[in-house]
C-alpha atoms as one frame of an Amber mdcrd trajectory, in Angstrom:
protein
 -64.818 132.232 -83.555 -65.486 133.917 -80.896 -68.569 134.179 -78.442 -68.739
 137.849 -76.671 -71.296 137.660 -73.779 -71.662 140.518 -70.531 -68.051 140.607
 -69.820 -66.803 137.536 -71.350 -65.311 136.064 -74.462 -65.103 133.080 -75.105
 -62.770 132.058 -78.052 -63.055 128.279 -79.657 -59.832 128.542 -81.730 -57.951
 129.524 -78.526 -60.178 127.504 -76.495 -59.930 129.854 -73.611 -62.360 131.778
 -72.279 -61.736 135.368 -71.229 -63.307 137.873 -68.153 -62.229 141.395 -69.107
 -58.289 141.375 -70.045 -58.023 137.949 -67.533 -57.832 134.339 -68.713 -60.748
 132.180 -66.602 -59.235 128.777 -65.689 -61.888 125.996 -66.959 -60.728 122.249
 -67.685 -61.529 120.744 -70.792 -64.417 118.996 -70.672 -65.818 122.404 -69.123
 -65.250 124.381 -71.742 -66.502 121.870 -74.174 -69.844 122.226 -72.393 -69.913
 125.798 -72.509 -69.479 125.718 -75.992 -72.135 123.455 -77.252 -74.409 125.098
 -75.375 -73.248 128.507 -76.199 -73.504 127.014 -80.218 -77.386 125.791 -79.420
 -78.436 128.782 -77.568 -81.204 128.888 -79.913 -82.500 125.524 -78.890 -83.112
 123.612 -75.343 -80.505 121.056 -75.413 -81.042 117.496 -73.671 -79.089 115.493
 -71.134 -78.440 113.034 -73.993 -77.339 115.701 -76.402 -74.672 117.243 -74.175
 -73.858 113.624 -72.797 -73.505 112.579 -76.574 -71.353 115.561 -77.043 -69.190
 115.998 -74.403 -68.983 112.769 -72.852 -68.929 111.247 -76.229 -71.990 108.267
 -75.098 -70.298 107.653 -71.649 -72.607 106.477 -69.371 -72.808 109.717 -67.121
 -74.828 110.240 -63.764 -76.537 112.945 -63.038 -74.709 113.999 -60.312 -72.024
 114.016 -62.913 -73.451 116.170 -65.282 -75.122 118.563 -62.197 -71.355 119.586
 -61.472 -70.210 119.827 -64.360 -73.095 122.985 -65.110 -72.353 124.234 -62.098
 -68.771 124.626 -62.613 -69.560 125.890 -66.009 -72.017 128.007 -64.365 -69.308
 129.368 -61.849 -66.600 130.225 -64.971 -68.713 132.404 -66.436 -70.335 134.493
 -62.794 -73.767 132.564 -63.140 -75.226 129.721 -60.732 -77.564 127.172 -59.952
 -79.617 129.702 -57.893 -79.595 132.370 -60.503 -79.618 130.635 -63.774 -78.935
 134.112 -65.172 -76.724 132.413 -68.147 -77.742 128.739 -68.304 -81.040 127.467
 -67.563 -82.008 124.663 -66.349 -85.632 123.299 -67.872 -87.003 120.624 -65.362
 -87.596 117.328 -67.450 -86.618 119.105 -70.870 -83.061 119.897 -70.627 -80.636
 123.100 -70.835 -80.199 126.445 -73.295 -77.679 129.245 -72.525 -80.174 132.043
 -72.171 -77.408 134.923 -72.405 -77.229 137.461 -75.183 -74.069 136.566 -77.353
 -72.709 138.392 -80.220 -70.376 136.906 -82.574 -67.137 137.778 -83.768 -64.820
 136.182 -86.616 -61.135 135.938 -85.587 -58.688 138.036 -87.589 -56.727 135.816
 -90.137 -53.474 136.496 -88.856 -54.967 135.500 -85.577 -55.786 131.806 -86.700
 -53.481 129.102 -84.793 -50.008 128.324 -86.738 -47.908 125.090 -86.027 -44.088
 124.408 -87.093 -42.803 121.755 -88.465 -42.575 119.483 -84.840 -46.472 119.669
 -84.512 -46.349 122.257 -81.449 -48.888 124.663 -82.089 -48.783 128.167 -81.119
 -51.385 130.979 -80.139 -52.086 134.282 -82.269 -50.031 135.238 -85.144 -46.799
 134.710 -83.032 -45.550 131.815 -85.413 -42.915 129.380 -84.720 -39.737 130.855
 -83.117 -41.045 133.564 -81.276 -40.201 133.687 -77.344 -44.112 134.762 -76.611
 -45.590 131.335 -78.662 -47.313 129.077 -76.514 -49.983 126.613 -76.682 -53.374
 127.540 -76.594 -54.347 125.726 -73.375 -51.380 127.556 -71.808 -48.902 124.084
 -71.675 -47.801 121.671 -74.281 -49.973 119.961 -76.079 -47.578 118.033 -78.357
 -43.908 117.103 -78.787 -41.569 118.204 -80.892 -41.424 114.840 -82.348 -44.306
 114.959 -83.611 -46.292 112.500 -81.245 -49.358 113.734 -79.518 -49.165 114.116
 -75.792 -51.958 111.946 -74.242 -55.053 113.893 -72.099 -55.025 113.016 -68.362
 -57.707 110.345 -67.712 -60.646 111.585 -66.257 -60.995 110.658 -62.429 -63.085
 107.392 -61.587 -63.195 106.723 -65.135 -64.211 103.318 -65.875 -64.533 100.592
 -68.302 -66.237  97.220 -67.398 -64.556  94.444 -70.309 -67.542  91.597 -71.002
 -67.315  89.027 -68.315 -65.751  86.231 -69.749 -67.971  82.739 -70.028 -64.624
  80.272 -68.830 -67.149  76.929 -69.089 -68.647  77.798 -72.703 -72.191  77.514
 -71.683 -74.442  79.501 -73.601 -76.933  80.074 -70.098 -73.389  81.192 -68.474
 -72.906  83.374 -71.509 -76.134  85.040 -71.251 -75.345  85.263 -67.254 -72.047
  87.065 -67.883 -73.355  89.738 -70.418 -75.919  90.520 -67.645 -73.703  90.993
 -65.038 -71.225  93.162 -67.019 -74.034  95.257 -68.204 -75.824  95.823 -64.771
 -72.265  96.494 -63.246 -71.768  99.111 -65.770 -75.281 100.537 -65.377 -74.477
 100.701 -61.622 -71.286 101.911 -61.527 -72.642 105.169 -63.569 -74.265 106.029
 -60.260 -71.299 106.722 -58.673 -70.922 110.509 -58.265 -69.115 111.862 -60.371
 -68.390 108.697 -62.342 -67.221 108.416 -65.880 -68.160 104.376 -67.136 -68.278
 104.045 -70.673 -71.253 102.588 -72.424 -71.958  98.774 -73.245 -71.828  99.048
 -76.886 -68.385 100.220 -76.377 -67.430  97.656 -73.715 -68.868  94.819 -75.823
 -66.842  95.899 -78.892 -63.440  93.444 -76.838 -65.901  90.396 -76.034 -64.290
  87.424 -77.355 -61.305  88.941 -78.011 -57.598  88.468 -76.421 -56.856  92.103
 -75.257 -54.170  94.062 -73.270 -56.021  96.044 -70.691 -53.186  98.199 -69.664
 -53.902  98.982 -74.104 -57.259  98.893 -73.790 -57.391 101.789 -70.925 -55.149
 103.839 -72.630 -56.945 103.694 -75.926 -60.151 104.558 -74.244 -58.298 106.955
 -71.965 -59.858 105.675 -68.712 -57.988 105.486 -65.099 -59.558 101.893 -64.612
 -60.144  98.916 -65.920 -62.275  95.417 -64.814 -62.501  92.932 -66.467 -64.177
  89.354 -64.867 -64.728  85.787 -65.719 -67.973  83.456 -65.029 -67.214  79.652
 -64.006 -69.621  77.174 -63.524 -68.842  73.511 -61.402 -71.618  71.503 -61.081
 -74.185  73.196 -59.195 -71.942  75.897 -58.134 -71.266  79.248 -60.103 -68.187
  81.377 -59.490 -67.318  84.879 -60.210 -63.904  86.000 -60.347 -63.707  90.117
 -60.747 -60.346  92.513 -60.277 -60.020  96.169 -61.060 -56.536  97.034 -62.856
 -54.875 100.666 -62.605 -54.315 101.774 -66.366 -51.642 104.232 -65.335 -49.663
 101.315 -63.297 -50.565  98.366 -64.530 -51.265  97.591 -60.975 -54.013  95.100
 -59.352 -55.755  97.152 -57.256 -58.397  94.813 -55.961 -59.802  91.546 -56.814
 -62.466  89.293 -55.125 -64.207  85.891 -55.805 -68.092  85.003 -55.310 -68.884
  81.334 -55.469 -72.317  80.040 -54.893 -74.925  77.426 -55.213 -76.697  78.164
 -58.732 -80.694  78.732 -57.821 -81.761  81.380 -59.373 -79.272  82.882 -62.575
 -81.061  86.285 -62.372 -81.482  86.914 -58.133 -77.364  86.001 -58.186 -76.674
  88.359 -60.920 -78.238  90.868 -58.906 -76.500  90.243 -55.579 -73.149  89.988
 -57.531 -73.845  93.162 -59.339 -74.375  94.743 -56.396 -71.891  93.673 -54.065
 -69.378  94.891 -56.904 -70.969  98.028 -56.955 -70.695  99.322 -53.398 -67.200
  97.425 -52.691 -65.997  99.268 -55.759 -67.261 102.362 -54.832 -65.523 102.393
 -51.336 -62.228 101.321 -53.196 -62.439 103.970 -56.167 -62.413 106.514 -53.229
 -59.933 105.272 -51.390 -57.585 104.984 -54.369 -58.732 108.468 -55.446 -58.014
 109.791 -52.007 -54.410 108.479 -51.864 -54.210 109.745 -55.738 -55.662 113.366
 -54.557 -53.479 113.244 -51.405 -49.899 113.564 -53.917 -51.557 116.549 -55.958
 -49.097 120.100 -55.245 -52.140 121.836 -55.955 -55.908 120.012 -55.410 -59.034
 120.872 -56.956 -62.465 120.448 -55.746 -62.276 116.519 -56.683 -59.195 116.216
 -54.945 -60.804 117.297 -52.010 -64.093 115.760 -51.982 -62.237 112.528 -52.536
 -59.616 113.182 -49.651 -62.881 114.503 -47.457 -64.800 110.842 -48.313 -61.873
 109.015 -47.230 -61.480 110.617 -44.143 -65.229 110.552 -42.929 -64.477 106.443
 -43.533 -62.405 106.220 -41.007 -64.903 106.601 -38.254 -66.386 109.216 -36.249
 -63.904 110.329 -33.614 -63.627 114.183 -33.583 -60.527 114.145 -35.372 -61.851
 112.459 -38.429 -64.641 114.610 -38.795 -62.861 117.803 -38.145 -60.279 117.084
 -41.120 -63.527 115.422 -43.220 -65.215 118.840 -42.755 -62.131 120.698 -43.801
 -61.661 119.082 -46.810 -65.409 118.753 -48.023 -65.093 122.831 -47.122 -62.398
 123.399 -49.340 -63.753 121.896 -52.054 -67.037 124.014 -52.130 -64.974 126.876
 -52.070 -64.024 126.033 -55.115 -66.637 124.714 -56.731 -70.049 125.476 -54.181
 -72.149 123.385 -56.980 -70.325 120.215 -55.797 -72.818 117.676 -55.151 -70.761
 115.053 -53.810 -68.820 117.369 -51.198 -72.111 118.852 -50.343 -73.550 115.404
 -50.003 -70.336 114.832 -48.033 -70.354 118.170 -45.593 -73.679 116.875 -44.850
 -73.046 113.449 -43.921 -70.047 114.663 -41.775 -72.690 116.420 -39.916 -75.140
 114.344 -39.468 -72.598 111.725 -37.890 -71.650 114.561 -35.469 -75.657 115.239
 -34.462 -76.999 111.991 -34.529 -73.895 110.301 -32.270 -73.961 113.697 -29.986
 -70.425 114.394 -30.141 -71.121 117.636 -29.351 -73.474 120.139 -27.401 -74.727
 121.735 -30.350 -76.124 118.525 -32.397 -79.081 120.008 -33.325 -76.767 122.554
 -35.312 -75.531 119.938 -36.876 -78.183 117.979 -38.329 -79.957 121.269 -39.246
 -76.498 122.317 -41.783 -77.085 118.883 -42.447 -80.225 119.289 -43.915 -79.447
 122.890 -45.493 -76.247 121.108 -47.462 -78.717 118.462 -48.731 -81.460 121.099
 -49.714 -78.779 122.651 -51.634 -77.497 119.319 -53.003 -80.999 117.907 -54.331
 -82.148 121.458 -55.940 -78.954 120.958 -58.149 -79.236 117.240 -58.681 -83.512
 116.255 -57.970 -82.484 112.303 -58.184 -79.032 112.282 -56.294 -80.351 108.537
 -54.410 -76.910 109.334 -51.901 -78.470 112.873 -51.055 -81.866 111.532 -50.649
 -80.997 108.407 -48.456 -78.732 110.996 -46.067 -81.574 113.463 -46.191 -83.958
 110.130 -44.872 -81.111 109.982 -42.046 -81.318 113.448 -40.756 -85.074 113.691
 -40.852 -85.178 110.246 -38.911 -84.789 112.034 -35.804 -87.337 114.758 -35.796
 -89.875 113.293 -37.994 -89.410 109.076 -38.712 -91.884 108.568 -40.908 -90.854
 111.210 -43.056 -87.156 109.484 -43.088 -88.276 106.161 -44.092 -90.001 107.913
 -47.018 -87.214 109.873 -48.313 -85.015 106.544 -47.779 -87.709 105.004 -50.099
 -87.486 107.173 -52.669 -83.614 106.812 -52.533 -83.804 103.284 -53.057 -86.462
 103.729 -56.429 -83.368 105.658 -57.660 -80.554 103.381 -56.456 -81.920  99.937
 -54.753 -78.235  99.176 -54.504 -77.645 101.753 -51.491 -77.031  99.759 -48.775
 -77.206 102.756 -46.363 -81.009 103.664 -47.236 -81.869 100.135 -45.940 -80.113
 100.499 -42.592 -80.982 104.105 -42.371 -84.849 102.877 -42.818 -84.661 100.114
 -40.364 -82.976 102.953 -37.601 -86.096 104.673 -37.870 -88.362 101.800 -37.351
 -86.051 101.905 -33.651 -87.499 105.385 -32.941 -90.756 104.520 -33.822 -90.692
 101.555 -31.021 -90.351  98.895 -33.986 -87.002  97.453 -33.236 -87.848  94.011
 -33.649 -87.686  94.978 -37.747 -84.218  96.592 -37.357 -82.399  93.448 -37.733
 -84.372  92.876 -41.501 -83.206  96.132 -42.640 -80.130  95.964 -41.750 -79.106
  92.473 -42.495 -80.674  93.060 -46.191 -78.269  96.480 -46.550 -75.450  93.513
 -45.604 -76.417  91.283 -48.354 -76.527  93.861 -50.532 -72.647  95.688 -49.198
 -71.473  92.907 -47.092 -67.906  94.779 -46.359 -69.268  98.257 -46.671 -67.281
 100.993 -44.438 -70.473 101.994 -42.850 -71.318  98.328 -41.684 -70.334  99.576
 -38.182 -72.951 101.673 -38.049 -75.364  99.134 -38.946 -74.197  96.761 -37.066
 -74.821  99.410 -33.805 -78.121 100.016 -34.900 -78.879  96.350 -34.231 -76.963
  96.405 -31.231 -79.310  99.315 -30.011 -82.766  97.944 -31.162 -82.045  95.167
 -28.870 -80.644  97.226 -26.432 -83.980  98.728 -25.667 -86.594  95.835 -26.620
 -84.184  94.320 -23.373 -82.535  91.168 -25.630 -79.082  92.293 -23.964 -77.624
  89.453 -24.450 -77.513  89.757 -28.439 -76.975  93.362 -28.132 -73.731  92.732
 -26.657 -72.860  90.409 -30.017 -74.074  93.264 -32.477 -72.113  95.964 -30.645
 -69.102  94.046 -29.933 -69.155  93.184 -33.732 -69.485  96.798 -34.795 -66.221
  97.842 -33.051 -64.156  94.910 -33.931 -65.643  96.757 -37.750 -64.531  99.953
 -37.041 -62.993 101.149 -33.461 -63.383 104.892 -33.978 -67.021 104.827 -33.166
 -67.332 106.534 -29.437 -71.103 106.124 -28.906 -71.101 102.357 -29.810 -68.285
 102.165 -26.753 -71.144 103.647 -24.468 -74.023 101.579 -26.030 -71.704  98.544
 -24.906 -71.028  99.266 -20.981 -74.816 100.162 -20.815 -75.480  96.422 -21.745
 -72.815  94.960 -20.052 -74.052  96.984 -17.096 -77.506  95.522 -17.359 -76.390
  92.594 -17.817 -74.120  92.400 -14.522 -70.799  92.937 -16.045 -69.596  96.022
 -13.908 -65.613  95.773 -14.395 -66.485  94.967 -18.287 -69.029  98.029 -18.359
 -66.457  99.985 -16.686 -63.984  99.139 -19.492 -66.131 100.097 -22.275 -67.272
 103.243 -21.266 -63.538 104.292 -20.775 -62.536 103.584 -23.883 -65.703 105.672
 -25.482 -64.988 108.215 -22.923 -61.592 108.010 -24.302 -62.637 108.826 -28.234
 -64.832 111.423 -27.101 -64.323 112.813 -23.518 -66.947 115.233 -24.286 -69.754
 112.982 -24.121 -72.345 112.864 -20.647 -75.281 111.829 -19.790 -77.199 115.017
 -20.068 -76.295 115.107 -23.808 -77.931 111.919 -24.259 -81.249 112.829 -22.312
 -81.443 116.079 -24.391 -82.535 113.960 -27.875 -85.338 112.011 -28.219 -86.605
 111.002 -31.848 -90.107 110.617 -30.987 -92.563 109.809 -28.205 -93.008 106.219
 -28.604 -93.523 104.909 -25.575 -91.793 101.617 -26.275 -88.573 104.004 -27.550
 -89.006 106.142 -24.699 -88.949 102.923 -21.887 -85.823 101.432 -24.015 -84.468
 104.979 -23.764 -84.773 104.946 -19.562 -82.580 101.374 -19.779 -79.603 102.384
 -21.913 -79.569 106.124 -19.208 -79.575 103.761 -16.320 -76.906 101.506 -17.763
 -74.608 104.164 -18.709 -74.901 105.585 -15.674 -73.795 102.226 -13.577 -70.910
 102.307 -16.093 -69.641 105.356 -14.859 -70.751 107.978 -18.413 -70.945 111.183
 -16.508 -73.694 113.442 -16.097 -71.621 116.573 -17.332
């Protein structure tokens, strides 16, 4: 059949879709959108139904499914913006609102195949030089066997947590976690985790994972086990490369057994957020072999970069790489989410003379991200960042309503108890941002926390234990200028002039573009308690040698 619509056709037996005489380039899973939607025009079609459909009852996010339309949207000349082709119908679903005429396929046009299984396009036939397969490579062997389809990225399947003592409370503890952690792991952007009922079809059985993945055509694989001694309760978790066979990462949690459901929920998300960090990173280096990268390639390679820290050099090739990938795909949430986050880090740490730029792209990107994706929790809790320092209040509140989407995001915590520093609260920093620990205890932002702290008691004058908090933040992560300059301001205060010295060289050194004047240009708000703290850390930067230009 095909689908004729403005200047396109779009043919299912070919499964290609066509602009004028030109092929149009859209992966698989794309065009299987496009055509269940194109097939229910006549109908509003839900989330479920297309998730049902396409995703066969993964468990998708939304940010998931928002790029998906919007690369569906892009194939065919529409957008999120103008919704001239596929609409978007806030809390009912989606209908393709184009006018389609349809047209039955010649006979001799129907797709042939020779005796090997490889089929061919048109009415070529087998043996002609021009037959090729309709996605434009092979899709079989001439033996006969069926070429496998490239995993989808960050694909996922969580095996049932294995119950190693036989306890039936243990038993009911490990189908909770696995079915939390699979629930959480679905908010990863972008993520592909496939449902419980699926999952739960291996528990009790002996299985191959390596098998397992490849039967369920996923990149990863974790599987887990649940031990109880005594009083104690330990958690043994690794995540297994389908493709290699490789352990990619494993880690243990053991403690004292209080209360079944509060630990299920600290495991569940600690395993969230460290696996989120480590499915980038293994993405990244993934993306970073790829001859030719997509927008995913990018956004991953842009992610992994902007972990490294905030010196100019890892934001500049962030930026580039979250840049590329919305020029190919401008409905990416997650590189949107990303473009934004690079800026922010480059306004709120004044690398440069033109923060306020920055945080105001910032908050364009984010705009743009959240009127494609309404509950993206990641775009929401960077959003609550940005607006922290013009209007606090306003960023605890959007932090808030990150954390009713996603109360595993560690970052909404610490961004929440940053703002209660601008608004002369700093005693409650510390809460915030030890709770975001508990919650992603080696997350790649704890840096950043951990300077937050450092600053709070910075200006309520505790310099003593601001010197602990920002000496701990760059033994975390080194390529954090401002945190350098934070330091010799305490240790200036404190009387440590050769030490204060030190410090504010090796900031300098990061990021020789940052002076005094820079600093006295932002205030987040006119507390008077923020605004005295403020006068302290200028004075001790100042003793330290920061310059004034």
């Amino acid at each position: 059949m095909r689908y004729l619509f403005e200047e396109y056709a779009f043919d299912t037996d070919l499964r290609e879709l066509y602009r004028g005489a030109h092929v149009v380039s859209v992966a698989p899973q794309v065009f299987d959108l496009l055509d269940y939607l194109i097939r229910n025009r006549k109908r509003v079609v839900s989330k479920d139904d297309l998730i049902n459909t396409v995703w066969n009852g993964r468990v998708v996010s939304d940010a998931a499914l928002a790029t998906r339309l919007n690369v569906a949207r892009s194939a065919i000349g529409d957008s999120g913006v103008k919704q001239r082709l596929i609409k978007t119908l806030q809390r009912k679903g989606f209908r393709f609102v184009g006018t389609v005429q349809e047209v039955q396929r010649p006979a001799d046009a129907v797709l042939t195949a020779d005796s090997g299984g490889q089929i061919f396009r048109g009415s070529a036939g087998p043996g002609r030089s021009d037959a090729v397969p309709p996605d434009g490579h092979a899709s079989g062997t001439r033996d006969g066997a069926t070429r496998s389809i490239p995993a989808p990225r960050l694909s996922i399947v969580v095996l049932p947590f294995a119950n190693l003592g036989g306890d039936p409370e243990q038993d009911y503890f490990a189908d909770g976690v696995t079915d939390s952690l699979t629930t959480d792991l679905s908010r990863i952007s972008d993520s592909f985790v496939f449902a419980r009922n699926t999952a739960f079809t291996f528990k009790g059985k002996a299985v191959n994972v390596e098998k397992v993945g490849r039967e369920l055509n996923v990149r990863y694989v974790l599987e887990g086990s649940v031990q109880r001694g005594g009083n104690r309760l330990r958690v043994n978790v690794q995540l297994i490369d389908v493709e290699t066979g490789n352990h990619l990462w494993a880690d243990r949690f053991e403690k004292p057994v209080v209360d079944l459901f509060d630990m299920q929920d600290e495991v569940v998300s600690r395993l969230a957020n460290t696996l989120n960090a480590e499915l980038i990173e293994v993405e990244a280096r993934r993306a970073g072999l790829s001859i030719h990268p997509d927008a995913m390639d990018l956004y991953f390679q842009g992610w992994a970069c902007a972990n490294n820290g905030t010196t100019a050099e890892y934001m500049t090739q962030a930026q580039a790489f979250f840049d590329r990938a919305l020029a190919l795909d401008p409905g990416n949430i997650g590189a949107l989410v990303g473009s934004a986050r690079v800026n922010a880090a480059i306004g709120a740490n004044l690398m440069r003379d033109d923060w306020i730029a920055h945080l105001t792209a910032a908050e364009v990107a984010l705009t743009r991200a959240l009127s494609l994706a309404p509950n993206h929790a990641q775009a929401h809790s960077v959003l609550g960042l940005v607006q922290s320092f013009t209007n606090p209040v306003q960023g605890i509140a959007e932090c808030e309503r990150a954390l009713a989407l996603d109360h595993n995001l560690a970052d909404a915590h610490a961004f929440i108890g940053l703002a209660k520093f601008f608004l002369g609260r700093g005693e409650e920093t510390e809460a915030h941002i030890r709770e975001a620990l508990r919650l992603s205890p080696r997350d790649t932002n704890a840096y950043r926390w951990f300077m937050f702290v450092g600053l709070a008691k910075l200006f309520l004058g505790a310099d003593v234990e601001a010197v602990v908090w920002l000496r701990r933040s760059i033994e975390a992560n080194r390529n954090h200028p401002v945190t350098h300059c934070y330091l010799a301001a305490a240790l200036s205060l404190l009387g440590s002039p050769d030490k204060a010295r030190a410090a504010a060289q090796a900031g300098l050194l990061l990021n020789p573009t940052f002076n005094l004047r820079r600093y006295r240009a932002r205030a987040a708000s006119d507390h008077p308690a923020y605004l005295a703290g403020r006068e302290r850390v200028y004075e001790g930067m100042r003793m330290a040698g920061v310059p004034d230009e």
